[in-house]
N, C-alpha and C positions, 0 to 999 in steps of 0.2 A: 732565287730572287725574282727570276722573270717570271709574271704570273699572265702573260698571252703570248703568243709563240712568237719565239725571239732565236730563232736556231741559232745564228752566227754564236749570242751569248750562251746559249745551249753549249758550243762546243768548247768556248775557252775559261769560261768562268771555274766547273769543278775543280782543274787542274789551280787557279788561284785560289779559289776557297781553302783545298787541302793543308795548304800552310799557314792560314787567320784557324783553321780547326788544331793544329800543333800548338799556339801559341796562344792559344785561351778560350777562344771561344766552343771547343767542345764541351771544356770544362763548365762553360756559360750553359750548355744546352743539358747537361746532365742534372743540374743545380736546380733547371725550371722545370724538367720534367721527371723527376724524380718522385712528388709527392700526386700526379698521376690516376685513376684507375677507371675500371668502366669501360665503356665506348666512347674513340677518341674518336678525332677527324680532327687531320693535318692540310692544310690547305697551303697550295705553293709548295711542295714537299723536295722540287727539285732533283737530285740526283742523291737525295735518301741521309742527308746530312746528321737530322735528327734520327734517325732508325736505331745506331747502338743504343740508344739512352732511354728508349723507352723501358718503365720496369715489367715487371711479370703480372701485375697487377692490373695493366690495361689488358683488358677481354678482347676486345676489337680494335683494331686499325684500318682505316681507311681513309685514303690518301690520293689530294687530289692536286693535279698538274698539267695546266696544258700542254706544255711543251713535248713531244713524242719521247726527242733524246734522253731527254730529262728522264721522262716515264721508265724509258728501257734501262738506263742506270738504277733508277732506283727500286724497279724491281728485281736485277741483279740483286743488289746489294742487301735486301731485305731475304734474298734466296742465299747468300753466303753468311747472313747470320741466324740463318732460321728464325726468321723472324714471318708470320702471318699478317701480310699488308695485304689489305685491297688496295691496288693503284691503279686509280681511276681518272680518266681525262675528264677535264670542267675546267671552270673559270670560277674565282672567288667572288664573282657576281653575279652566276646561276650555280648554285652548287647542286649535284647530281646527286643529293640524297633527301630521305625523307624529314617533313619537320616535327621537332620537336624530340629528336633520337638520340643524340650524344649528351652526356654527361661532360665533354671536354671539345674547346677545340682549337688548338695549337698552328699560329701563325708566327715564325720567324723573318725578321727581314720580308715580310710578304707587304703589309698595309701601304710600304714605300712607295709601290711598283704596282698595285692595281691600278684599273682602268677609272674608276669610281670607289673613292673611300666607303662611300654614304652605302650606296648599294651594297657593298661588299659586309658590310658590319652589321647591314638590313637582313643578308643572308644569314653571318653567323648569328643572328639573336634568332634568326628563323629556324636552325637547325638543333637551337641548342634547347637542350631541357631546361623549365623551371628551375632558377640555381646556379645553373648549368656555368660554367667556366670559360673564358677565354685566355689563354697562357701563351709569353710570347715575349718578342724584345722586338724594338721596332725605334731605328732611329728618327730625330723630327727632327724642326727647326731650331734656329738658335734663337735665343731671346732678345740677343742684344739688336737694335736696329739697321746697323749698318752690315753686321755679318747675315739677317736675316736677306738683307736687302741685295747682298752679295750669291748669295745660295739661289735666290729665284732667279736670279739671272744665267747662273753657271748651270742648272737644271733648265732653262728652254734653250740653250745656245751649245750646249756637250753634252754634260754629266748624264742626263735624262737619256738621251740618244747611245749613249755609249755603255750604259750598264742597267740593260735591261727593264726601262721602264723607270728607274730607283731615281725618287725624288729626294734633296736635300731638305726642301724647307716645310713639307707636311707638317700640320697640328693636327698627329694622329689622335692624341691624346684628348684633343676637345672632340674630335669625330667620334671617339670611341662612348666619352661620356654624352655627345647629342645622339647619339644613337641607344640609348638608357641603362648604360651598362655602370656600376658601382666599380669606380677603381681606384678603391680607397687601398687595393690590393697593390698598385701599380706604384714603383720611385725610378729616381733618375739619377744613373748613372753614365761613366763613360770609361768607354772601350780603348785602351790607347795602342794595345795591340793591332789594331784595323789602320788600314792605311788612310791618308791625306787624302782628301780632309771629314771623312767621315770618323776618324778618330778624336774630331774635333767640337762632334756632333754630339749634344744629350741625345743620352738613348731612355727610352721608358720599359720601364722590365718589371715582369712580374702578371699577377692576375688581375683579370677585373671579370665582373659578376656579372650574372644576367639575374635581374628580379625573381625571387620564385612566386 
């Protein structure tokens, strides 16, 4: 989830992930990338979360992270499943690759935690082909006003400080559409598996398009 170098969360986060991935959400990540293929780019890749579930069908993987630790995990991990990932340092608001190249590009829990939405989604519509795909789950805000009202406070005064960047109250979902992407592909659901109070959070899952 930390998408600019966040070492301390670098080192305690995987060890909590691994049991949110026992208790559903791997099954979440196999589910969105399953139908897959082509040349991907994974941005935020972290310590390689998504790596099992890509199918045989993706040609390419290239995967990008700034965090070092992060890096060195997950090109282990991509080395114990034989799996062919380039993992590669950037930031998800300069990506280090050319435009207009991938057919996909898969952000989990990343849109929370960037530095700049706008930027960020300026990059993936940069990299992506005509068509081209964006695939992912990304918690937002709540709708109702008092809990929204509650989230932006808990994000500049903790939550935001303490888990890597991860905001409560983003409207990724209008960011994702002002930046031109069709996400007629994208619903909302919620994760009860995840702990307080992001279990409490709609999440948007699913794809949204980029124009061809």
């Amino acid at each position: 989830m930390a998408r600019r170098k966040r070492p301390l969360f670098a080192r305690w986060y995987p060890g909590a992930a691994a049991r949110l991935e026992e208790r559903g959400l791997a099954a979440q990540r196999a589910r969105l990338l399953a139908p897959l293929a082509g040349r991907v780019l994974e941005i935020g890749c972290g310590f390689g979360a998504n790596f099992p579930h890509y199918p045989d069908t993706v040609t390419e993987l290239v995967a990008v992270e700034p965090e070092e630790h992060f890096r060195d995990l997950a090109r282990a991990r991509a080395d114990d499943l034989g799996l062919k990932a380039a993992v590669v340092e950037g930031t998800a608001e300069a990506l280090p690759v050319e435009s207009g190249s991938f057919d996909a590009v898969v952000a989990t829990a990343v849109l929370c935690s960037v530095a700049n939405q706008a930027d960020a989604l300026a990059e993936i519509a940069r990299v992506l082909k005509p068509g081209g795909t964006l695939v992912g789950f990304e918690h937002v805000g709540s709708p109702g006003r008092a809990r929204y009202a509650a989230e932006k406070v808990l994000d500049a005064v903790l939550w935001t400080h303490l888990n890597g960047g991860c905001h409560l109250s983003r409207d990724t979902l209008g960011a994702i559409r002002a930046a031109g992407f069709d996400t007629a592909g994208m619903s909302e659901e919620r994760f009860a598996f995840l702990p307080f109070p992001v279990s409490q959070s709609p999440h948007i899952v699913g794809t949204a398009r980029k124009p061809a």
